[in-house]
VEXNUPA-253269 format. One line per field, with one value per atom (N, C-alpha, C): x, y, z. Coordinates in steps of 0.02 Angstrom, whole numbers, m for minus. Layout:
<atoms>
px [X|...] .
py [Y|...] .
pz [Z|...] .
</atoms>
This chain:
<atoms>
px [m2022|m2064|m2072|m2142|m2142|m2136|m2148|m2099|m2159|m2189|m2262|m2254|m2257|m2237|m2164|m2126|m2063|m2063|m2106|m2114|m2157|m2214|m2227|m2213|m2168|m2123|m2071|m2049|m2018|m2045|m2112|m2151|m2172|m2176|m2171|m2116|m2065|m2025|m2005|m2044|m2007|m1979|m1970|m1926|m1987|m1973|m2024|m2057|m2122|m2179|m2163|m2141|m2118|m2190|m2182|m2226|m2216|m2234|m2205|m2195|m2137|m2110|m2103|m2131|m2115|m2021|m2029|m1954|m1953|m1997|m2002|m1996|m2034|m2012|m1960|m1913|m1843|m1793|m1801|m1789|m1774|m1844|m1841|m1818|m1818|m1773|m1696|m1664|m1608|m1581|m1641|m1610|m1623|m1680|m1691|m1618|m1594|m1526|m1479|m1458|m1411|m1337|m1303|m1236|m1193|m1145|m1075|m1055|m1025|m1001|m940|m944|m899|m818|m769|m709|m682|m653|m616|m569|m550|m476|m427|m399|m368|m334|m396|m410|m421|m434|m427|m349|m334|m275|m212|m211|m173|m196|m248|m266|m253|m230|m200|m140|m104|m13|m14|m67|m21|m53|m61|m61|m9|21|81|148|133|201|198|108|114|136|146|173|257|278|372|362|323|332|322|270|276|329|329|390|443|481|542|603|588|642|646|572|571|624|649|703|767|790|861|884|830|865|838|820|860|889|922|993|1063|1050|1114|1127|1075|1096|1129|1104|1140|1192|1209|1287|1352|1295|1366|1376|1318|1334|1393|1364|1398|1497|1507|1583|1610|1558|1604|1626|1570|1603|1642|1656|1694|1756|1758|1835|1868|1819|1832|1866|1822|1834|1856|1847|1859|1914|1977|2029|2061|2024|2046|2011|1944|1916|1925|1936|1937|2004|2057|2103|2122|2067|2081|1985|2000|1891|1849|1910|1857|1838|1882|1856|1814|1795|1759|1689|1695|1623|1584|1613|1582|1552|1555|1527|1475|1488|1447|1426|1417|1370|1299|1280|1206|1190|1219|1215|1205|1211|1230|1165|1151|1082|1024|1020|958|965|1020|1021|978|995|966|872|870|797|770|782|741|773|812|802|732|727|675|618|578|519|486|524|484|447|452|430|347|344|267|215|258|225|216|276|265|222|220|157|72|106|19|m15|37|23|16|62|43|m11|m43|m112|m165|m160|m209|m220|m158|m135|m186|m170|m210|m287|m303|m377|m406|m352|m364|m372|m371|m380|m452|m487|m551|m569|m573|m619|m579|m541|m532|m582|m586|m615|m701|m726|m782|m791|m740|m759|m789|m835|m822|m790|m739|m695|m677|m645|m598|m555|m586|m549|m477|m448|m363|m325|m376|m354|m288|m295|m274|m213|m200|m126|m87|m156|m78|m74|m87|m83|m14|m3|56|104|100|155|182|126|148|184|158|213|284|287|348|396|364|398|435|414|443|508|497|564|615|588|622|682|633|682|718|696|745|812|811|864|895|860|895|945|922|944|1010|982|1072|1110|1095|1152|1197|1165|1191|1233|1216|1239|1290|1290|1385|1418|1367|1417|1464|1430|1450|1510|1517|1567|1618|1602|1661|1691|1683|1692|1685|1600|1576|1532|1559|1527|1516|1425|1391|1381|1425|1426|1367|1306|1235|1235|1269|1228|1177|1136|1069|1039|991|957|968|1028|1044|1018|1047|1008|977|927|866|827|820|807|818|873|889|858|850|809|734|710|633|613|658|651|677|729|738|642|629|569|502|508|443|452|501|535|507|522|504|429|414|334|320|320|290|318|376|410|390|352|336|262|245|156|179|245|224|239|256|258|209|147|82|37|53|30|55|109|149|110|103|78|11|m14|m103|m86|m42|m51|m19|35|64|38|53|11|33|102|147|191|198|263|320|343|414|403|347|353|339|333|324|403|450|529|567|547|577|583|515|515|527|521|568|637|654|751|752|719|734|760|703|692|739|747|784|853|881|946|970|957|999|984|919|933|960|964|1020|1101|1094|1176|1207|1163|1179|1157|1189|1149|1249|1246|1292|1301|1271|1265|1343|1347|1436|1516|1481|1543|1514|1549|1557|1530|1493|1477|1502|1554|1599|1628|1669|1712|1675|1614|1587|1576|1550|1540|1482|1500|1427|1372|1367|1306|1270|1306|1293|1268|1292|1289|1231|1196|1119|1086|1102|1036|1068|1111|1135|1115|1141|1115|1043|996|919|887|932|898|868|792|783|806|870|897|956|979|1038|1019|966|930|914|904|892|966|996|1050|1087|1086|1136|1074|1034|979|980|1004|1014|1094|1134|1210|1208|1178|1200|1168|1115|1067|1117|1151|1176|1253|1273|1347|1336|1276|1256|1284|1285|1295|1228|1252|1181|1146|1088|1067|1004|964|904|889|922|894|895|919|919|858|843|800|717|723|666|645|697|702|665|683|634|602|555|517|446|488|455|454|486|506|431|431|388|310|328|244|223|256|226|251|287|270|179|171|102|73|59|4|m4|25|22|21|53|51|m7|m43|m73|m139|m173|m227|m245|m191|m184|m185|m138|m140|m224|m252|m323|m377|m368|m408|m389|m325|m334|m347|m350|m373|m456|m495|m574|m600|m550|m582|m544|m519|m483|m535] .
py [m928|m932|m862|m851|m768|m731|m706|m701|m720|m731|m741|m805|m856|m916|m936|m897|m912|m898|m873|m863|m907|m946|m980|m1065|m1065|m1119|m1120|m1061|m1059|m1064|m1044|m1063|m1141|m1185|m1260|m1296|m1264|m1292|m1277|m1240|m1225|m1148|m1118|m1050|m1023|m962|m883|m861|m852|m837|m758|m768|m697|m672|m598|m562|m548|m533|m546|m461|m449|m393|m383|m333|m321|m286|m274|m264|m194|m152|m81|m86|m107|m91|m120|m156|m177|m111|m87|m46|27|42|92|93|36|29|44|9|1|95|120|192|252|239|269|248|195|184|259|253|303|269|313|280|320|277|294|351|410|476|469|490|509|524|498|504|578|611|692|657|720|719|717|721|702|625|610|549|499|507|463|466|533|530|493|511|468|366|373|281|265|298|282|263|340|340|267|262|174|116|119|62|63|112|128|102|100|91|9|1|m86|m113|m76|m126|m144|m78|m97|m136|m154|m202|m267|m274|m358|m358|m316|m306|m269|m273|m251|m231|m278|m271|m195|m153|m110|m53|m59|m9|m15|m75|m82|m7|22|60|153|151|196|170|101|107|96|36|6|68|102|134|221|235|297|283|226|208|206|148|142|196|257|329|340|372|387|378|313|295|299|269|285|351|400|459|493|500|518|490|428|380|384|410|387|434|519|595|613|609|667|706|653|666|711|711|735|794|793|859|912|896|917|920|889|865|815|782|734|714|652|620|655|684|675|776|820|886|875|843|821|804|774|719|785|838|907|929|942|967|916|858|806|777|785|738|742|819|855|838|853|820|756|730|639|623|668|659|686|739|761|717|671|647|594|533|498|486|543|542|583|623|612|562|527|470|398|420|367|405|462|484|450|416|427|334|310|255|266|321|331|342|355|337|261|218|150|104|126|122|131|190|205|153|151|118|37|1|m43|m84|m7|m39|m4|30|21|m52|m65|m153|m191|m182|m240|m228|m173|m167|m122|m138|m79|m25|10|95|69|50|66|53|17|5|92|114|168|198|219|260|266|209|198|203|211|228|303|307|402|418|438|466|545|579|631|604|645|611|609|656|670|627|576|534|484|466|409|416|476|507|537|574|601|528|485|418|393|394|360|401|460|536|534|519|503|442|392|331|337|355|386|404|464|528|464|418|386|358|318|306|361|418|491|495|501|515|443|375|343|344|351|374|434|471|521|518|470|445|406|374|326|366|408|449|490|519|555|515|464|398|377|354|342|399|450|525|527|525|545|504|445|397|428|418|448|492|538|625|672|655|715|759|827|875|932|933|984|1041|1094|1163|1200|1183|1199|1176|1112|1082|1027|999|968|1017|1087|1109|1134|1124|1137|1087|1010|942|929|961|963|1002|1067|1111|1057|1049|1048|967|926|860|878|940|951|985|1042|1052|1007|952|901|884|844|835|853|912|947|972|975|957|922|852|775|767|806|778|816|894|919|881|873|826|773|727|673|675|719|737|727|746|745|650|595|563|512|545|499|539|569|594|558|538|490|395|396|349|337|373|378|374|399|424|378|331|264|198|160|91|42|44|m2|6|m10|9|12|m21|5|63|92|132|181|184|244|263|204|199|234|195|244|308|339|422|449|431|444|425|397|405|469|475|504|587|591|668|655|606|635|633|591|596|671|695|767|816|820|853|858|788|774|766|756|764|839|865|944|980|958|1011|1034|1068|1064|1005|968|874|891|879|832|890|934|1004|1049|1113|1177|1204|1243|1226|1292|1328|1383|1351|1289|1269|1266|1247|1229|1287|1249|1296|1331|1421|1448|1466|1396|1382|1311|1282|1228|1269|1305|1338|1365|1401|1427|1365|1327|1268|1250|1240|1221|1282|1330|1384|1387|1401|1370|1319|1282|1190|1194|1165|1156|1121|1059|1025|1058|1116|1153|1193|1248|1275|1228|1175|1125|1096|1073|1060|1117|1177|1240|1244|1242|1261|1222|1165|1083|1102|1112|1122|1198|1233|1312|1269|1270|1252|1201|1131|1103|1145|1183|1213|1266|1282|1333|1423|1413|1464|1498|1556|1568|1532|1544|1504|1534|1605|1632|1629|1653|1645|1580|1531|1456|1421|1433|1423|1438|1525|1536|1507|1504|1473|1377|1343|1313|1305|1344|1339|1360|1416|1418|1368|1336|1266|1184|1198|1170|1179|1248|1269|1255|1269|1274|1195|1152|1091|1043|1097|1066|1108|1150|1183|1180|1151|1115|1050|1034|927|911|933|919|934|972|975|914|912|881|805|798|721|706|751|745|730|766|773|704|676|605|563|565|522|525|580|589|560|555|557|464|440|376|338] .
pz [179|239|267|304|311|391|422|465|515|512|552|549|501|518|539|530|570|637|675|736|770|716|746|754|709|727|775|796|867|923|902|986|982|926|928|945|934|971|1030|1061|1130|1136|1071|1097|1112|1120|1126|1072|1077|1039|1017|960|924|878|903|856|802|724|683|641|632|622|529|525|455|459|375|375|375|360|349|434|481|546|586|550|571|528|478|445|472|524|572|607|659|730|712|660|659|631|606|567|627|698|738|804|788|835|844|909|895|854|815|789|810|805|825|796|833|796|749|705|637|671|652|679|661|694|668|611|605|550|579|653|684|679|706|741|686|636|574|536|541|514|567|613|680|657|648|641|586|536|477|479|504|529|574|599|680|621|569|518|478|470|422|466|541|589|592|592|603|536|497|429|454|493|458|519|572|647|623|572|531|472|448|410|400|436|500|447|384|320|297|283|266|313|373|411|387|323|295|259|222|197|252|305|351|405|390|433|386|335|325|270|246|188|205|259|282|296|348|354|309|270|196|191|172|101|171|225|262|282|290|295|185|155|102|73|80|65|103|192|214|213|198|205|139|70|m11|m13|6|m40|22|81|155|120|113|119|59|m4|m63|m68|m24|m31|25|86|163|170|138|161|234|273|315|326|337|319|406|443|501|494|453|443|397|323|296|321|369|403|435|460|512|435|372|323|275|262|234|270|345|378|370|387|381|287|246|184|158|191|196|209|284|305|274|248|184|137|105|49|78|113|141|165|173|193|139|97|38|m12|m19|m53|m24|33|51|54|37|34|m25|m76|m125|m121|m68|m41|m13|m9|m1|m49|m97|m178|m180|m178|m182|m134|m71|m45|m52|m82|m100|m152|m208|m263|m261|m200|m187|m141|m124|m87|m153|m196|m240|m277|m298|m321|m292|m225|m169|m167|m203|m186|m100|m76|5|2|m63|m82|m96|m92|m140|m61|m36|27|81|78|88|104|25|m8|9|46|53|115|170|229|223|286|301|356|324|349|337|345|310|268|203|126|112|162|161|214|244|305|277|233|221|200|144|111|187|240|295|332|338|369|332|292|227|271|256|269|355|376|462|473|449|456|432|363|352|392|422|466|505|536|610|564|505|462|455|440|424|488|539|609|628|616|626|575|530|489|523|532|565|631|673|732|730|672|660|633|583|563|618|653|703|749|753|814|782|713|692|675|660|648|689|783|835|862|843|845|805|755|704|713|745|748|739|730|692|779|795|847|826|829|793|838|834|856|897|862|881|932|951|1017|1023|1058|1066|1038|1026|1008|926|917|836|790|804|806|800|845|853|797|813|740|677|684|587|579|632|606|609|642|615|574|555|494|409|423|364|382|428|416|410|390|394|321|288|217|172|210|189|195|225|240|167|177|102|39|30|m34|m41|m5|6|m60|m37|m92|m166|m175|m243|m246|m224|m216|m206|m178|m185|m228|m263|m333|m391|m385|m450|m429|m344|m302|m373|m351|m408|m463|m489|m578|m593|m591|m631|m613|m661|m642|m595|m596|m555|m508|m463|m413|m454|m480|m521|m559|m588|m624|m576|m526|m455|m456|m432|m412|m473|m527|m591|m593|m599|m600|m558|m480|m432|m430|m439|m446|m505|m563|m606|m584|m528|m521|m442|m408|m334|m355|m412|m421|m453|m503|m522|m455|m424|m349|m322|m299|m216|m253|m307|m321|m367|m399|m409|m347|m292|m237|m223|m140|m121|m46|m50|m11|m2|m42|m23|m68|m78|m122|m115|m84|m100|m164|m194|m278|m287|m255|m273|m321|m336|m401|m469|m446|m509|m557|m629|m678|m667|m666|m684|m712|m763|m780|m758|m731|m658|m590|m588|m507|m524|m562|m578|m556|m581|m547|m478|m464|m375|m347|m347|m287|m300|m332|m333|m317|m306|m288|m245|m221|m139|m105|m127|m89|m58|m113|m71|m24|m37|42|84|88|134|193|114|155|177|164|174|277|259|305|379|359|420|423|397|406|439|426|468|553|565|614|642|631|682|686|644|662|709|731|755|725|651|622|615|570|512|480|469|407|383|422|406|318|284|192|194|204|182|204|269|320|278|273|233|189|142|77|94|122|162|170|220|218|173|110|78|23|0|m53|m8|82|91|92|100|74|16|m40|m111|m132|m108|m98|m107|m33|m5|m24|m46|m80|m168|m204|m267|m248|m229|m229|m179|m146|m93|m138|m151|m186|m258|m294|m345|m332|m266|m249|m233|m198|m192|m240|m259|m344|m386|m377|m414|m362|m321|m281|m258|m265|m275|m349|m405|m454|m475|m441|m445|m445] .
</atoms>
């Protein structure tokens, strides 16, 4: 029916006598509309991150492993080794606490790989992908939600540390420091993580190659030993690790010692982080 007679069957029944509009001039009106302005990169990346927070608020399960799992590492290694390595678990806990705590929160970065990969699964990456948006919205959206996991881990650790007996020299501002720099760490380490996110087919096979690579890290570091004992052809890879500048870097900062080379070291391990994994995660994700 054509639109001329559809109008004038509305004025037989009673509606309003419509003039009859071609589509090329419905076509115009709607392309002469003003539209809504294009969101910043800000502001897209922020509405990404408060979708990543509403996931763990319906699914509340996902906070088990930054609480129950810092705890356990936490009391078992100070109560197991304190005493054999420190000679008593509560001088022990002032040296493996800040260790405890890097181990902890990069063991859970690599959950933003499994995220990623399980909204490609779901098909929600492709409709992404089709908004316009800023094309990097969506990976710092993953990385920001994170972060709020990052620091709640961080929060409990410190909270049974502080019970236990663990008093960090630094102060409130040492604390402070060394949980924004663990996370500003985690944010760059996190990339190579939604790069493996893109490149494997399955969430387990995300978890796989991540344990593969966070385990000889976080446990050839100096986390939880002095790596003065060790052999020196072990110690070439520990004193190079970025988990040991990390942790050497969060342990000077809350003892309120030194820590400037560790620190650097840092922040340079987070730059070249994000400046290889950050492009590359892009690039499979433009060409996905």
């Amino acid at each position: 029916m054509s639109t001329a007679t559809s109008a004038q069957g509305g004025g037989r029944t009673g509606g309003p006598d419509l003039a009859p509009v071609s589509a090329e001039s419905l076509a115009a009106l709607l392309v002469a509309g003003e539209r809504p302005p294009r969101p910043g990169a800000v502001s897209a990346s922020l509405t990404f991150g408060r979708r990543a927070v509403l996931k763990l608020k319906h699914v509340p399960e996902q906070l088990f492993d930054v609480t129950a799992f810092p705890i356990m590492n936490l009391l078992m290694f100070t109560y197991l080794f304190g005493g054999a390595l420190a000679g008593s678990p509560s001088e022990y806990l002032q040296f493996v606490l800040p260790g405890i705590l890097v181990l902890c929160v990069i063991m859970i970065t690599m959950y933003t790989g499994v995220s990623v990969n399980t909204d490609i699964q779901k098909g929600v990456f492709d409709r992404f992908r089709s908004l316009p948006i800023w094309r990097p919205a969506p990976m710092i959206g993953y990385l920001l939600g994170d972060a709020l996991r990052y620091g709640i881990a961080s929060v409990v650790m410190l909270v049974v540390g502080l019970v236990l007996g663990y008093r960090p020299a630094g102060g409130a501002a040492g604390v402070v420091a060394g949980i924004a720099l663990l996370l500003l760490f985690a944010f760059a380490f996190s990339w190579i993580w939604t790069m493996f996110g893109l490149m494997l087919r399955t969430e387990k096979a995300v978890m796989s190659v991540s344990m593969m690579v966070i385990f000889p890290l976080t446990f050839l570091s100096n986390v939880f030993v002095d790596p003065a004992t060790m052999p020196s052809w072990l110690r070439v890879f520990v004193d190079n690790s970025p988990i040991t500048h990390l942790a050497s870097a969060v342990r000077g900062l809350m003892a309120g010692g030194p820590s400037g080379d560790d620190l650097l070291w840092t922040l340079g391990w987070s730059a070249l982080f994000l400046l290889v994994f950050g492009p590359v995660t892009m690039r499979l994700y433009n060409r996905r």
